[in-house]
N, C-alpha and C positions, 0 to 999 in steps of 0.2 A: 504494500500500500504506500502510496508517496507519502513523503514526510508530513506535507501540509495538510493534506487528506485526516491524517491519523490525529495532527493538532486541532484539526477543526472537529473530529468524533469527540477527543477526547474533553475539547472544550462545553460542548454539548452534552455532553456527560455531566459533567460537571454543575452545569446550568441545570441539568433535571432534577441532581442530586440538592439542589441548594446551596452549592460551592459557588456563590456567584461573585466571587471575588478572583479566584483562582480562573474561573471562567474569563470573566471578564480581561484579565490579564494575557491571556491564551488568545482571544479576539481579537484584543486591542494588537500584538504582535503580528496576525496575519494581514488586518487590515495596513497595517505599516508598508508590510513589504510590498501590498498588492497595489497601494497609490504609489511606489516606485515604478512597476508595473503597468500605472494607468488604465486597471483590471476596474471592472465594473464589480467583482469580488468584494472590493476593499468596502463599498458602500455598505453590503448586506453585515461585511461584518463589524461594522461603525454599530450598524442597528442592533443588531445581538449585541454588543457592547453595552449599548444605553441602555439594553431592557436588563442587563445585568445587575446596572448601577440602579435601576430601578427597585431591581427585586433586594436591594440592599439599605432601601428607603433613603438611596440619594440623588441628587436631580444628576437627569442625563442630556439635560441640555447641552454641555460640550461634545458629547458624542453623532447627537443629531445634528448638530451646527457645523461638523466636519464632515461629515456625511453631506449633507445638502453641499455645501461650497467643493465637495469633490466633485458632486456631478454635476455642478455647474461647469466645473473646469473641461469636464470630461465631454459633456457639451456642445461647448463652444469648436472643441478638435473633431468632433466626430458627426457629424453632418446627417449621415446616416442612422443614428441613434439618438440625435438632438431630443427628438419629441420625447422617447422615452424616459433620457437623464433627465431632461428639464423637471417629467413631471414627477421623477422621484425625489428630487431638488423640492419642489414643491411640499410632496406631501412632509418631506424632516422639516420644513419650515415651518410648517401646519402645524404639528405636532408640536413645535418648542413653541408656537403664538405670535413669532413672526408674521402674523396677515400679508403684511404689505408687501414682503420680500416671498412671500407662497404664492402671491399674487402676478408676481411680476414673472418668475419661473412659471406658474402656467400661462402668462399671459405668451411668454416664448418658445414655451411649446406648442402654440398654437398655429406659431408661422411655421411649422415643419408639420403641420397634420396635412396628413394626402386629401386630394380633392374629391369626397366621396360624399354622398350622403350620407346627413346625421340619423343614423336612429337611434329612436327615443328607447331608452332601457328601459325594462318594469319597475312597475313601482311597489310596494307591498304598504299598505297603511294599516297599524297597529295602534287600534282604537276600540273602549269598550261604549263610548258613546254613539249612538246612531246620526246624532245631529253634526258630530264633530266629522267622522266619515262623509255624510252628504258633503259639507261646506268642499275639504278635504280633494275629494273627488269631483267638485264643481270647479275650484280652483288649478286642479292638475289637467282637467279638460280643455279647460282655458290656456293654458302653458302649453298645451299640445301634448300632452303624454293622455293615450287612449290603449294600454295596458296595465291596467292596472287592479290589484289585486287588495282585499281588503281581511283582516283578522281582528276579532274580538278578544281575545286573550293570549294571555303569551305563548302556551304550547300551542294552539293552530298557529302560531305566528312561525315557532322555530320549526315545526313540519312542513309549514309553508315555502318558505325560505330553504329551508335543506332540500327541498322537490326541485325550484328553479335553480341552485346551484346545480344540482345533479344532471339537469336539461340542457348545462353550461353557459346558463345565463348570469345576466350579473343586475340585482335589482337592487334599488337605492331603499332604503327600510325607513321609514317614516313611523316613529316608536314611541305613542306614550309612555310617559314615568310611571303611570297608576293605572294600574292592570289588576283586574279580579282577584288571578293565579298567582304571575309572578311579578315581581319591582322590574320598570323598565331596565335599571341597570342592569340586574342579573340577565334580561334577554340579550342584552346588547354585549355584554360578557361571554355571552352559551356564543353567541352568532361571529365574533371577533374570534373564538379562538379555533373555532370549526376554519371560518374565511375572514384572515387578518384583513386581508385588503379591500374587503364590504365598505361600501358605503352607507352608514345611519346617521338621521338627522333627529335629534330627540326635542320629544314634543310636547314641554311640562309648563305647568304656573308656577315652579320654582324660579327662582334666581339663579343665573349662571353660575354664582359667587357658593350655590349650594355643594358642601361636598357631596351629597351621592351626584349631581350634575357631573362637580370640575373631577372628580374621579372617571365618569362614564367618559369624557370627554377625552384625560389621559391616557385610557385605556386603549382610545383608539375609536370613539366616537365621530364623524366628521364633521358634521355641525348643529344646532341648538337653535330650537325657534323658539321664545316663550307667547301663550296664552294671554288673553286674543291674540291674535295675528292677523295680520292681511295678506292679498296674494302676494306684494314687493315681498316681505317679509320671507313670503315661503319661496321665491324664487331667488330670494340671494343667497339661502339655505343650498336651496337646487343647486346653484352654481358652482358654493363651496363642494357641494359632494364630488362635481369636476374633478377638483383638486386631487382626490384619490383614487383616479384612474390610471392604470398603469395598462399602456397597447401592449 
């Protein structure tokens, strides 16, 4: 087994076991050698790094911030896989709260998308109110999205959602907080760790500023509409979920 191979198992190991220190160490060295490299490698393992420091309960903003400015770098050289880097650039700047700079990287990955028509992904809206559904569904009609799929509680929602993964779709999840069964979190949790690169927009009358929100959000949430809302409101949501498309 190559050398690198066996440091990246062993790293991974590590990480499952709760060694996330040792892990982290083991990452942070492959990622080193791999931006020597100019390897596209070195990103993925910036990101395993952060969630290290994560699972260590320390912030992994340096990791994600090197990450993103690699593949900006990586970017600019590579013409060919511009859109891609861009929008992985994007999404670590998402994630550390960066906006304006997540912004600017999807906004340049945009001038490298092929000229193809857009279609509209599914939607999945997870709501136990009937009226909030209608509004919901009258709004996303309006935005032009006419796939769209609706769930009353959390477990139809993660069956739901795990049916159109499996069809190889990729739908944007529109998630209340207050669910019958289970706390939006824990959905958004179950659905993130099945499919990291999901896009969900949560959709509660808490404050951002709430921890179960700014947790859901860490976790890998894409973005947060509060209660009421209007349709601008739900479409700049939509746009952030952009952000964590990966072609």
């Amino acid at each position: 087994m190559d050398k690198d191979l066996e440091k990246f198992d062993l790293a991974c190991t590590y990480l499952k076991n709760e060694q996330s220190a040792a892990a982290h160490s083991l990452f942070t060295t492959l990622a080193q050698k791999e931006i020597k490299n100019n390897s596209y490698k070195a990103g993925l393992y910036l990101i395993l790094a952060s969630e290290c420091k994560s699972k260590q309960g320390k912030e992994r903003k340096e990791e994600l911030l090197e990450a993103a400015n690699f593949y900006i770098k990586i970017a600019k050289k590579d013409a060919n896989n511009a859109n891609y880097a861009y929008q992985c650039a994007a999404r670590c700047f998402l994630r550390t709260g960066h906006y304006d700079d997540a912004m600017k990287a999807f906004e340049s990955a945009q001038k490298y998308t092929l000229n193809v028509i857009e279609e509209k992904r599914p939607i999945v809206v997870v709501d136990d109110s009937p009226a909030i559904l209608l509004r919901l569904k009258s709004f996303l009609q309006q935005l032009g999205y006419d796939d769209i799929h609706t769930a009353e509680n959390g477990k139809s929602a993660i069956n739901l959602v795990s049916k159109l993964v499996k069809l190889k779709q990729n739908p944007i999840i529109l998630l209340d907080m207050e669910l019958p069964d289970l706390k939006g979190d824990v959905i958004a949790k179950t659905l993130l760790k099945s499919k990291p690169d999901i896009s969900i927009i949560l959709i509660t009358a808490d404050e951002k500023s709430t921890p179960r929100v700014r947790d859901s959000i860490g976790f890998g949430s894409t973005a947060f509409v509060q209660k009421p809302f209007s349709i601008n409101e739900l479409k700049n949501a939509l746009d952030t979920a952009k952000l964590s498309e990966i072609n």
